[in-house]
C-alpha positions as CSV (number, residue, x, y, z in Angstrom):
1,X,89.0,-127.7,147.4
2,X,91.9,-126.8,144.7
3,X,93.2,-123.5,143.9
4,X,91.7,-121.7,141.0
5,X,91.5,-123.2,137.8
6,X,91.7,-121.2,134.8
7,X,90.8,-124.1,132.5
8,X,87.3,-124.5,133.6
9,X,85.5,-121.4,132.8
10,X,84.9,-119.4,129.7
11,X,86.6,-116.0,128.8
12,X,87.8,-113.7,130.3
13,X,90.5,-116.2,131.7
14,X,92.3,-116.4,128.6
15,X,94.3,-119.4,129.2
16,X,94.3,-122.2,127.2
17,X,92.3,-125.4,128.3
18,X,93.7,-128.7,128.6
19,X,92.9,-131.1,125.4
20,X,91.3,-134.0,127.9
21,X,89.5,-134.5,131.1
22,X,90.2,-135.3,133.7
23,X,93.5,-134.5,134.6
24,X,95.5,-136.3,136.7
25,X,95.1,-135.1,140.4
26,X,97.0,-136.4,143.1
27,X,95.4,-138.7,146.2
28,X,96.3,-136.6,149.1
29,X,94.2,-133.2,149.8
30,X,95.6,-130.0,148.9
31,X,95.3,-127.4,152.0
32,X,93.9,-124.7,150.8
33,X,94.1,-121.0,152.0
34,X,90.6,-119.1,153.4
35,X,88.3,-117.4,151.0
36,X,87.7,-113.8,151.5
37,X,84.4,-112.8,151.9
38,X,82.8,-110.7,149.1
39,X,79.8,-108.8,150.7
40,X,78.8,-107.5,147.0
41,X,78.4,-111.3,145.8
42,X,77.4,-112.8,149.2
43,X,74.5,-110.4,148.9
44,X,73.9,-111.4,145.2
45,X,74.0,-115.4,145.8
46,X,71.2,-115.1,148.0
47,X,69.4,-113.4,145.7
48,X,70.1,-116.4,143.7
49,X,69.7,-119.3,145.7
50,X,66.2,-117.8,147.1
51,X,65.2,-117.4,143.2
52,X,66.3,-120.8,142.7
53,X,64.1,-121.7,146.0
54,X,61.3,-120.0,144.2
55,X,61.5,-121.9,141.2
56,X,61.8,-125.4,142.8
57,X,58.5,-124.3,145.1
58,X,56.5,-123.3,142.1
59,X,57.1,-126.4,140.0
60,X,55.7,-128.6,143.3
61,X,53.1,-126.7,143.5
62,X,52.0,-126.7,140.2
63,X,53.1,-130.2,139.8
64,X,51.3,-131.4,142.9
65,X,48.0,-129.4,142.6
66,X,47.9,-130.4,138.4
67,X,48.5,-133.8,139.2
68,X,45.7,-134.5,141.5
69,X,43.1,-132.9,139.2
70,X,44.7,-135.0,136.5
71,X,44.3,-138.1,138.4
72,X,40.6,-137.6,139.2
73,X,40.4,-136.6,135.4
74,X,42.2,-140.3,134.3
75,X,40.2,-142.3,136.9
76,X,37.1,-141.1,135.5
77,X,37.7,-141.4,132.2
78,X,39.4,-145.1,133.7
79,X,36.1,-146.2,134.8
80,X,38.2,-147.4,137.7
81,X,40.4,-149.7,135.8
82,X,44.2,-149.0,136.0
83,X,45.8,-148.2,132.6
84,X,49.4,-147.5,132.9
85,X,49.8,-145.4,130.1
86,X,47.0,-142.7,131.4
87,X,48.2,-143.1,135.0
88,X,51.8,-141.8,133.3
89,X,50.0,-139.2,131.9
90,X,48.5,-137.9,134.5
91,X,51.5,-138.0,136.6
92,X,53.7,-136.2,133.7
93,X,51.6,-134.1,132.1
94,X,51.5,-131.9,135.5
95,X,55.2,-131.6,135.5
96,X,56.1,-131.4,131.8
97,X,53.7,-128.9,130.6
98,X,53.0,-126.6,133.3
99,X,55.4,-127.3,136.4
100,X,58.9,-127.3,134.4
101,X,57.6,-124.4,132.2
102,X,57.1,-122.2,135.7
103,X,60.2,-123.6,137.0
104,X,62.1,-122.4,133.8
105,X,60.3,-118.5,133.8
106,X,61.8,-118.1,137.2
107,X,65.0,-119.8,136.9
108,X,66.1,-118.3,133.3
109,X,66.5,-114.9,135.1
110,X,69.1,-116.2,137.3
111,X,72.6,-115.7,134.5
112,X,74.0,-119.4,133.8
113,X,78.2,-119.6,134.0
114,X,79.3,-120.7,130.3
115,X,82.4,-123.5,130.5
116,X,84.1,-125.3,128.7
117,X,82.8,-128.8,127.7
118,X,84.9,-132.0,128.4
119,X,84.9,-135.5,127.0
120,X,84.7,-138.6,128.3
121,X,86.5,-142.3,127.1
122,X,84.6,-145.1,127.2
123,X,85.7,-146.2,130.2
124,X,85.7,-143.7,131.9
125,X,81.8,-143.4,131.2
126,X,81.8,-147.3,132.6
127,X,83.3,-146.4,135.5
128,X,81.0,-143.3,136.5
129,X,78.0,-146.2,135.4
130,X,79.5,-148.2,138.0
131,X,79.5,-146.0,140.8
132,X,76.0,-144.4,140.0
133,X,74.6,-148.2,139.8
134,X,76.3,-149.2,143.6
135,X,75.1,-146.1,144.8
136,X,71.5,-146.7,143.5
137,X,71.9,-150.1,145.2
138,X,72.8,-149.4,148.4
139,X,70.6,-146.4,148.6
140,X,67.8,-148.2,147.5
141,X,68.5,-151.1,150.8
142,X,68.6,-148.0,153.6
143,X,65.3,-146.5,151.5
144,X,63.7,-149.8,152.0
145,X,65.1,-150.4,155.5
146,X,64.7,-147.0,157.0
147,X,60.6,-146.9,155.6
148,X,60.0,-150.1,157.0
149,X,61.5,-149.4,160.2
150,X,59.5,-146.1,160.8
151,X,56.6,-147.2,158.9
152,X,56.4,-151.0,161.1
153,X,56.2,-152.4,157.8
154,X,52.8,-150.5,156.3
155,X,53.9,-148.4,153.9
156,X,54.0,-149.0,150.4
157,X,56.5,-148.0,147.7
158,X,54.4,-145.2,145.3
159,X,56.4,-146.0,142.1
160,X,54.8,-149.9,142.3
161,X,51.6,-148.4,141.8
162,X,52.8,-147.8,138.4
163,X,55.6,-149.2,137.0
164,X,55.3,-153.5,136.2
165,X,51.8,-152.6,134.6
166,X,53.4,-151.9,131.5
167,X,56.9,-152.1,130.1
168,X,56.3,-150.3,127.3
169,X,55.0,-147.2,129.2
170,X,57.6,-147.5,131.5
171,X,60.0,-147.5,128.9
172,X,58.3,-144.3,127.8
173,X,57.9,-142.4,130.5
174,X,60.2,-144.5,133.4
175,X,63.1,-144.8,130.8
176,X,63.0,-141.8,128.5
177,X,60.9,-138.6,129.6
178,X,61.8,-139.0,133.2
179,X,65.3,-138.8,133.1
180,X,65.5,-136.2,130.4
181,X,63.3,-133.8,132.2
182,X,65.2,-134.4,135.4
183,X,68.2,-134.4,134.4
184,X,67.6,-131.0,132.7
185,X,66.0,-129.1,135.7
186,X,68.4,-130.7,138.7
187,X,71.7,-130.8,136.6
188,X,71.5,-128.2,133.6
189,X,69.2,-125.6,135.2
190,X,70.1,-125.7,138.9
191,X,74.2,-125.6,138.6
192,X,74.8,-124.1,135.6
193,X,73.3,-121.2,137.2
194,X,74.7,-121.5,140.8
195,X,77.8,-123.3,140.6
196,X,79.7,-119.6,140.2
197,X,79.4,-118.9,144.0
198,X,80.7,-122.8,144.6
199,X,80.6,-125.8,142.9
200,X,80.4,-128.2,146.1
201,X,77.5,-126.0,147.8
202,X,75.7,-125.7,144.4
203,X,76.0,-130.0,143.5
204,X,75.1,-130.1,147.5
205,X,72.0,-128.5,146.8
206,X,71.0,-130.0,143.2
207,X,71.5,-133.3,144.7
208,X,68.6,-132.4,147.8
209,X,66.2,-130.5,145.7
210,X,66.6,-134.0,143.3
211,X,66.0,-136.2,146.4
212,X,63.4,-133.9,147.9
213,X,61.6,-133.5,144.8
214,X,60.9,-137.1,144.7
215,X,58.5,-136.8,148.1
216,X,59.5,-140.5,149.4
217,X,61.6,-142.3,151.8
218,X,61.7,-145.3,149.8
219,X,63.8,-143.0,146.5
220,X,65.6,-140.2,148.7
221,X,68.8,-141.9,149.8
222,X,69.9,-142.9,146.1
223,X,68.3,-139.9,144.8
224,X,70.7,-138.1,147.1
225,X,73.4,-140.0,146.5
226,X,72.7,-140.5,142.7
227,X,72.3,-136.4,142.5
228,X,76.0,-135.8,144.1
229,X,77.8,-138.2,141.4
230,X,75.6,-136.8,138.3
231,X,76.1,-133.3,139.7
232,X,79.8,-133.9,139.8
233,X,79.9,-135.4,136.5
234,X,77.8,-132.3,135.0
235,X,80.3,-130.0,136.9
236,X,83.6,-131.7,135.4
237,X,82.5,-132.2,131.7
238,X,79.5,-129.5,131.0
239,X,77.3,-132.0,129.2
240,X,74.7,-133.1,130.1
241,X,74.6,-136.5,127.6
242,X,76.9,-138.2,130.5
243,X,74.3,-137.5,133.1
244,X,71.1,-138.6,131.1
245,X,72.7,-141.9,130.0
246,X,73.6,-142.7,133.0
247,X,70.4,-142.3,134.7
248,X,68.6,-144.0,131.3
249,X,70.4,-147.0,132.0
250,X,69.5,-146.9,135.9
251,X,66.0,-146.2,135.6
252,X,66.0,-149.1,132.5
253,X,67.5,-151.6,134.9
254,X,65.1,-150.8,137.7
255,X,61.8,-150.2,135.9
256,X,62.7,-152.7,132.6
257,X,65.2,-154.8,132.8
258,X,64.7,-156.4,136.9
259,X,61.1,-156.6,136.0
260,X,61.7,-158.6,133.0
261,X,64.0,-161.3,134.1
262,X,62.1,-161.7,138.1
263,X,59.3,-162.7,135.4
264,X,61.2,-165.7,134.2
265,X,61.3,-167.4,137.1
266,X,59.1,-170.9,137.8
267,X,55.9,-170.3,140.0
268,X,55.8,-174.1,140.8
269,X,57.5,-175.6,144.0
270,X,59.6,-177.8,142.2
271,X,63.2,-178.1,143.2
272,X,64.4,-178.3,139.9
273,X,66.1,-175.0,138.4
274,X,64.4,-174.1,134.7
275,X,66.3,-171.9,132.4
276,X,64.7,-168.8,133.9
277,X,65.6,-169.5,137.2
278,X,69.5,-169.9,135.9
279,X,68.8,-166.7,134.4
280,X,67.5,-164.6,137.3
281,X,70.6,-166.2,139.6
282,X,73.3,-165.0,136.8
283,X,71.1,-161.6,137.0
284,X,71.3,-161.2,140.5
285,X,75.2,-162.3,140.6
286,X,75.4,-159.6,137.8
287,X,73.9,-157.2,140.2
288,X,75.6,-157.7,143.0
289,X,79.1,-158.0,141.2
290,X,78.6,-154.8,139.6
291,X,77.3,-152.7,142.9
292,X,80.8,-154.0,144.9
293,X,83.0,-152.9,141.5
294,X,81.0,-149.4,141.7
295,X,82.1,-149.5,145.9
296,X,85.3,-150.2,145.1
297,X,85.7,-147.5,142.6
298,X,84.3,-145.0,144.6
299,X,86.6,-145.7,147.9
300,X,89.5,-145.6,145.1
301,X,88.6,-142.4,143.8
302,X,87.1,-140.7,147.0
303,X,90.4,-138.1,147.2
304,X,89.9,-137.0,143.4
305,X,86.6,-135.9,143.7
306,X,87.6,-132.4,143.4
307,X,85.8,-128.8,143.3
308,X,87.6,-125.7,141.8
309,X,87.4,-122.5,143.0
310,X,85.0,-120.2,140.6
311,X,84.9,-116.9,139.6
312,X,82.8,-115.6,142.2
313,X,83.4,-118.4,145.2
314,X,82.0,-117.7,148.2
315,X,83.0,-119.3,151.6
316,X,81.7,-122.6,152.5
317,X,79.9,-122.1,155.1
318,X,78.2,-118.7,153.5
319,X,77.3,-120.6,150.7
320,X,75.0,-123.7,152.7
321,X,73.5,-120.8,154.5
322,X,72.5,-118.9,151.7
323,X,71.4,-121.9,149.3
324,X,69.2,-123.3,152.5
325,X,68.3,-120.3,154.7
326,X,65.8,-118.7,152.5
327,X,62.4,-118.1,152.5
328,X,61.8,-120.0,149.2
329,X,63.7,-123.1,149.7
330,X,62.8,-123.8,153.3
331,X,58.7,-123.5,152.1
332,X,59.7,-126.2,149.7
333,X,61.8,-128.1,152.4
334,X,58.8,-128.4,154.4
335,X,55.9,-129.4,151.9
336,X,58.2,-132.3,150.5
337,X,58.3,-133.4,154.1
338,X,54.9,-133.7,154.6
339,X,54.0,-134.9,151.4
340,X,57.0,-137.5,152.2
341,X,55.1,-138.2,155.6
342,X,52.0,-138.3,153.5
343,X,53.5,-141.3,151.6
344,X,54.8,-142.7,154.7
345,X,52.0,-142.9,157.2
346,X,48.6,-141.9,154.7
């Protein structure tokens, strides 16, 4: 961690903020000298982070409970046939209209830290896509490796039950609403409101409520992983357009765009390659060329991945105890375990 950083935070530091981000930080670490402990704003961040708990429980809940109701409502009115478009529905009506609006009464009482807002270049918003898209790659392998492995092969990935049925919908609801809504509850919400006692603790903990929230083995890895980089990015530019185009263009690759060109292929047995086949092979070479670039950048860049210290910064160590050890947030630990276990072994 740096020393503090006037430039990132609004008034009452008066000092002038740079014209660009991000500033030129050097490779090696800086050492940096211990943070005293504040009792008055130890005792208020756990206020906080257990209202923050709170709010994350209560959207499950109502999420969860709403949803099932919904889905016995849609396969009703179904007759039994799947319809993409209602099973979306019923999946995002739950969360939209009642979970996110009880995530938002309890959250809004928790102040938000007002910053400055940083641009980014065009390449630099290539190379953030990068890293998110090798991060989503190789998080999606140990998802798929790790379920099998505890699973012996049984389980099944929940989003397939959906998504493939109908690209339109998923462009809808897969492409549009769901990063949107996420993006605003784990990003905007969650660390414009706790980043004040520590930016690393606060990303830390948007990034596991984001993979949590998702209830599966098969998403959590590059959830996690995808929630540290947008959390960062959020943290270092205060906009949240960087982090919702990213994760646009991820969930359009992996709901639209895969789906699309897998269905060119030939379904005969014949050696020869057709025109689709070329085109899933330049695809996949696609794929694969732009996961090892987004590898590469991140080993590059792992030394200037830096936090600043923030108004009211707590120690490190304080700040994981009081973002996880609270009554609140451990509830919500445990039922997205079990309804993770529900997805892996029901």
């Amino acid at each position: 961690m740096t020393s503090p950083n006037p430039h990132m935070y609004a008034p009452p530091q008066p000092v002038q903020p740079p014209t660009s981000w991000p500033m030129h930080l050097p490779r090696a670490r800086r050492p940096r000298a211990p943070i005293p402990y504040n009792r008055q704003a130890a005792a208020t961040a756990r206020r906080r982070y257990a209202r923050a708990g709170a709010a994350l429980l209560a959207m499950l809940v109502c999420y969860v409970g709403f949803a099932i109701a919904a889905q016995q409502i849609i396969v009703d009115i179904a007759g039994g046939q799947h319809n993409a478009w209602l099973a979306y529905l019923a999946n995002d009506i739950p969360l939209v209209c009642i979970g996110v609006p009880v995530f938002f009464g309890i959250i809004s009482t928790v102040p938000s830290l007002a910053s400055r807002r940083f641009d980014l270049t065009g390449g630099q918003f290539f190379r953030y896509l990068l890293m998110a898209f090798a991060i989503t790659y190789v998080g999606n392998l140990v998802g798929l490796t790790v379920t099998a492995l505890l699973s012996g092969g049984t389980s099944t990935n929940p989003i397939d039950e959906t998504i493939g049925a109908n690209p339109w919908a998923d462009l809808v609801f897969a492409v549009l609403i769901g990063p949107v809504v996420e993006e605003w509850v784990f990003r905007k919400q969650l660390l414009s409101r706790l980043r004040t006692y520590g930016e690393k603790v606060a990303i830390l903990f948007s990034a596991l409520a984001f993979a949590l929230f998702h209830a599966n083995l098969y998403q959590f890895f590059y959830a996690f992983g995808l929630g540290l980089l947008l959390g960062y990015l959020f943290v270092r530019t205060n906009q949240l357009k960087y982090t919702i185009a990213i994760h646009v263009l991820i969930n359009f690759n992996g709901s639209v765009l895969s789906l699309t060109v897998l269905s060119l292929g030939s379904d005969d047995s014949s050696s020869e390659l057709t025109s689709g086949d070329l085109v899933i092979i330049a695809y996949a070479l696609l794929v694969l060329a732009a996961a090892i670039s987004g590898l590469v950048l991140l080993w590059r860049n792992r030394f200037r991945f830096t936090a600043y210290l923030t108004p009211q910064q707590l120690p490190q160590e304080w700040g994981g105890h009081f973002a996880i050890a609270n009554a609140p947030m451990i509830v919500f630990i445990v039922l997205t375990g079990l309804l993770t276990l529900l997805s892996l072994y029901g």
